[in-house]
C-alpha positions as CSV (number, residue, x, y, z in Angstrom):
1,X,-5.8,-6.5,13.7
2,X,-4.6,-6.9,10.5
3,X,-7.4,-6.0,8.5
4,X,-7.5,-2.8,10.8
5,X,-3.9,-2.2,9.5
6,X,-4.4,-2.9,6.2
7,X,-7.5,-0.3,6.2
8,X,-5.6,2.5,8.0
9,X,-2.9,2.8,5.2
10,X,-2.6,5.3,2.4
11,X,-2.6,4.6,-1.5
12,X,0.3,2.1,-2.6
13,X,3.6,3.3,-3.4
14,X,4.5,1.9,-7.1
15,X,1.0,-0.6,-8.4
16,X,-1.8,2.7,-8.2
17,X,0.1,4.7,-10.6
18,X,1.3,2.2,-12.8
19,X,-2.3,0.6,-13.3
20,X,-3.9,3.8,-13.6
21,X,-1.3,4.4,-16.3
22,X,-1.8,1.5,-17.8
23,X,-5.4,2.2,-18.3
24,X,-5.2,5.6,-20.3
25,X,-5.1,8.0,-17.0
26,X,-2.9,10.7,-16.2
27,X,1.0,9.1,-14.7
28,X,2.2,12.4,-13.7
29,X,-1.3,13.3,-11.6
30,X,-1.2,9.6,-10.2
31,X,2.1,10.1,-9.5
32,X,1.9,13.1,-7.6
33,X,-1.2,11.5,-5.3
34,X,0.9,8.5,-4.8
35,X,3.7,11.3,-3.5
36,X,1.2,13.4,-0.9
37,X,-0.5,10.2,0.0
38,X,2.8,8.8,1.1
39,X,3.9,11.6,2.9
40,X,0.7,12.8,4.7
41,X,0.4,8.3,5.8
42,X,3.6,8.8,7.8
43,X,2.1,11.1,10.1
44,X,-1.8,10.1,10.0
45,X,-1.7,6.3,10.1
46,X,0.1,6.3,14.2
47,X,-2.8,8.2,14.7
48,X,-5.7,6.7,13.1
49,X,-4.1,3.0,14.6
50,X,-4.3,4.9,17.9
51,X,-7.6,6.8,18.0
52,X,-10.1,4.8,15.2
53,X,-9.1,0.8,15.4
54,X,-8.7,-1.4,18.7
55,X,-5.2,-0.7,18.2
56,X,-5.2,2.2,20.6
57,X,-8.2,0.7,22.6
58,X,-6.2,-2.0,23.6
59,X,-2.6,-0.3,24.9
60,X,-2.2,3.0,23.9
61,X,0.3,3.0,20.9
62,X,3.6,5.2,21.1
63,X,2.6,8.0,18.4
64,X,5.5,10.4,18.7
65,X,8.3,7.7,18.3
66,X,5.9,5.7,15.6
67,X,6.2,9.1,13.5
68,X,9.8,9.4,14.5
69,X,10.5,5.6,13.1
70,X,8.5,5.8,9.8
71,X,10.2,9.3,8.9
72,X,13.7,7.6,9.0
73,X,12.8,4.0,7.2
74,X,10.1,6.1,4.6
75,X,10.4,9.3,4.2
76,X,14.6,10.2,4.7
77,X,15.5,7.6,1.9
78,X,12.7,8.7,-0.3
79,X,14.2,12.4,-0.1
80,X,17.7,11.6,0.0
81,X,17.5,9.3,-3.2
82,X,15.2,12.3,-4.5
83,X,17.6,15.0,-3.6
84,X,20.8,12.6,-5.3
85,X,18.8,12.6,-8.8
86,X,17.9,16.5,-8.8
87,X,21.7,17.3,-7.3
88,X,23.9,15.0,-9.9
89,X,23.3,14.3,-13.3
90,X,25.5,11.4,-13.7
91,X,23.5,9.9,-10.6
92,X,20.1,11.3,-12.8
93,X,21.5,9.6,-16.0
94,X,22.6,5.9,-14.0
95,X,19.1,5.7,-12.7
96,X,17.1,6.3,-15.7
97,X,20.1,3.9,-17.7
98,X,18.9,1.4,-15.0
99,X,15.4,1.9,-14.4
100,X,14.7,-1.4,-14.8
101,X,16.8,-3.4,-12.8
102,X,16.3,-0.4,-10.4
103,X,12.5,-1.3,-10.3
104,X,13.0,-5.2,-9.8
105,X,15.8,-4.5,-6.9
106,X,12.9,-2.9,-5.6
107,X,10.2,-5.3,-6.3
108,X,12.3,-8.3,-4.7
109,X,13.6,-6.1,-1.5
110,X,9.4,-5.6,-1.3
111,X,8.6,-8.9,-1.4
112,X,11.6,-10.0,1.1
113,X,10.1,-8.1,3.4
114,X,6.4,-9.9,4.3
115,X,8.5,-13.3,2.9
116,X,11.0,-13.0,6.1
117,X,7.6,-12.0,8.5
118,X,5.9,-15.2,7.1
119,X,8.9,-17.5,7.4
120,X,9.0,-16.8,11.2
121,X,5.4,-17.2,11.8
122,X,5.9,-20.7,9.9
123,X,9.0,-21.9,12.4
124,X,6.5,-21.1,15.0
125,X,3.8,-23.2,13.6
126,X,1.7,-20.3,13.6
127,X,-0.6,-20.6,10.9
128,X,-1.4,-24.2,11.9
129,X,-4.5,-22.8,13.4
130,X,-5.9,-20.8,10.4
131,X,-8.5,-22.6,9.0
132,X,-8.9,-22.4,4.9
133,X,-12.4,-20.6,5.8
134,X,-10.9,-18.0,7.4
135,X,-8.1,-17.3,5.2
136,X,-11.1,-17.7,2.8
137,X,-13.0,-14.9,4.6
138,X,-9.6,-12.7,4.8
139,X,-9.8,-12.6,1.2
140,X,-13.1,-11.8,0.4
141,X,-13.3,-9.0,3.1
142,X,-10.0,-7.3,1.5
143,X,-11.5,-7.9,-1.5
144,X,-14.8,-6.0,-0.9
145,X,-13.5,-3.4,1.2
146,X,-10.8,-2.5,-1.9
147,X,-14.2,-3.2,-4.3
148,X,-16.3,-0.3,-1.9
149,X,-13.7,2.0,-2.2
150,X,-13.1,1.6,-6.1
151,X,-17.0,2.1,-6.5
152,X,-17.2,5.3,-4.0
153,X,-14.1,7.1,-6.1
154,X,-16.0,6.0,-9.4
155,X,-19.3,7.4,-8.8
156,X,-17.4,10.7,-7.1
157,X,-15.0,11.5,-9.7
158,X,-18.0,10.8,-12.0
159,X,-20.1,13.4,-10.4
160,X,-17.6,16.0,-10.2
161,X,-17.5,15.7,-13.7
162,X,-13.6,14.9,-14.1
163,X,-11.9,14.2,-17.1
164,X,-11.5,10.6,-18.2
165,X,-7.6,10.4,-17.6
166,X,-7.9,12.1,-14.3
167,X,-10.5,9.8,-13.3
168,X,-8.5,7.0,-13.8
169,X,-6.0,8.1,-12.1
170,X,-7.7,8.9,-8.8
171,X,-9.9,5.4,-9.4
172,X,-6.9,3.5,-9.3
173,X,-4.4,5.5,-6.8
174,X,-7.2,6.4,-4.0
175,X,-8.9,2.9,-4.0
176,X,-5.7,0.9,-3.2
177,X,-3.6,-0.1,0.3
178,X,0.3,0.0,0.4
179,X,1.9,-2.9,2.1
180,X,5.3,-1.4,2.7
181,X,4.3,0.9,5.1
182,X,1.6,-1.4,6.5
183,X,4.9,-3.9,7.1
184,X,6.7,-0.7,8.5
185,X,4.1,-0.1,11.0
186,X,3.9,-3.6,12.1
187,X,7.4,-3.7,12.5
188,X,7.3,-1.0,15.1
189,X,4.2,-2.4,16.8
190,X,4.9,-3.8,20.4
191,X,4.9,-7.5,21.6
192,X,1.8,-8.0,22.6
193,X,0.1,-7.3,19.9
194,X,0.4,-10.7,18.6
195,X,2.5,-12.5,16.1
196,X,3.3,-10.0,13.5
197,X,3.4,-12.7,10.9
198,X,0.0,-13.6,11.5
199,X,-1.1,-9.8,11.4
200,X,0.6,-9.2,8.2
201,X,-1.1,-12.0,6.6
202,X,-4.1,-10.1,6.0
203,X,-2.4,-7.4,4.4
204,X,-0.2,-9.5,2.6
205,X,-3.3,-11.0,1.0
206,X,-5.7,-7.5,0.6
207,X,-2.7,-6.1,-1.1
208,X,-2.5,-9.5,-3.7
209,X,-6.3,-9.6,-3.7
210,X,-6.6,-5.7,-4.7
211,X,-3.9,-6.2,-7.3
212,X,-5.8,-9.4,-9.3
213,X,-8.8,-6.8,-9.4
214,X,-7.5,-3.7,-10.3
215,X,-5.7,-5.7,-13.6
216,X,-9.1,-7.2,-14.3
217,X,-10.3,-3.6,-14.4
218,X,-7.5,-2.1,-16.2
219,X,-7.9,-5.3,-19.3
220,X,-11.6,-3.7,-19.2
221,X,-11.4,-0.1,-18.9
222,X,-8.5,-0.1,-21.7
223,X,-10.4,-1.5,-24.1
224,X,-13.2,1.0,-23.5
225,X,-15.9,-1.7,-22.0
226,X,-17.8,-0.2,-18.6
227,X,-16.4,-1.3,-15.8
């Protein structure tokens, strides 16, 4: 289930751009990916869950109010703190005077969230039947799922000819797996579909996995070698 989840989810929210940047592509194109890909996830994922995975096959999954949910915890604070920078230029200049701390409120409030999923699996003594094998099998199929998908945007963006810094960009942004919204959805999953902190272990660790890769790629592809 939780690779399913994992797989269903659009392009990460803050580490796709900022890798892609770090490699030479283009932030601002990367950036505006990362923008459409988190919008148009919102309103795709509740159905993909629903009509592609078991998700759906199982119990039919509540699409209208998992649409409803995600628009009010994604997309209303990502327009409203939007709509606050473009309206005031005091708020404007405090955010970009802070963009730092800003950015590791944001990190930490991130990593709270699968850290307080975890915790709760662990009071349960949930994970004391996961084997190291299969948490070793977790890890190597989030690792070559995120690896198939950085080698089919590669070879694409090679053959439509794209510019190097656009390649990057959509190398980086379109091969990766949010988390956030992967925890969102959980969160809004029903009961039965198991323990939620056993289902977001799988994301928890495709989303770490993909992230060790895509720096090894970036320490590569910077210094000009082939990747």
């Amino acid at each position: 289930l939780g690779i399913s989840l994992f797989v269903c989810m659009p392009c990460t929210i803050n580490s796709g751009a900022a890798l892609a940047a770090q490699a030479g592509g283009n932030f601002a194109l990367a950036l505006l990916l990362t923008l459409i890909c988190s919008i148009l996830g919102v309103f795709v994922v509740p159905f993909l869950l629903n009509n592609l995975t078991h998700f759906g096959a199982t119990v039919s999954l509540p699409v209208k109010e998992m649409i409803i949910k995600l628009c009010t915890t994604v997309l209303l604070p990502l327009f409203l703190g939007k709509g606050l920078v473009t309206a005031s230029k005091t708020v404007k200049g405090e955010v970009k005077r802070r963009g730092e701390l800003l950015g590791l409120i944001s990190n930490v409030l991130i990593i709270m969230t699968p850290w307080i999923q975890i915790s709760r699996s662990a009071q349960r003594n949930v994970f004391s039947a996961v084997t190291p094998a299969e948490l070793l099998a977790v890890v190597s199929l989030g690792s070559f799922i995120h690896i198939l998908f950085l080698t089919m945007n590669f070879f694409v963006s090679g053959m439509l000819r794209l510019s190097s810094e656009i390649r990057k960009s959509i190398v980086f942004v379109a091969s990766s797996k949010t988390l956030p919204l992967a925890l969102a959805v959980l969160s809004i999953l029903p009961p039965h579909f198991g323990d939620k902190g056993l289902v977001a272990l799988p994301c928890i660790l495709g989303h770490f996995s993909q992230i060790v890769i895509d720096s090894f790629i970036v320490a590569n592809w910077k210094s000009g070698k082939k990747v």
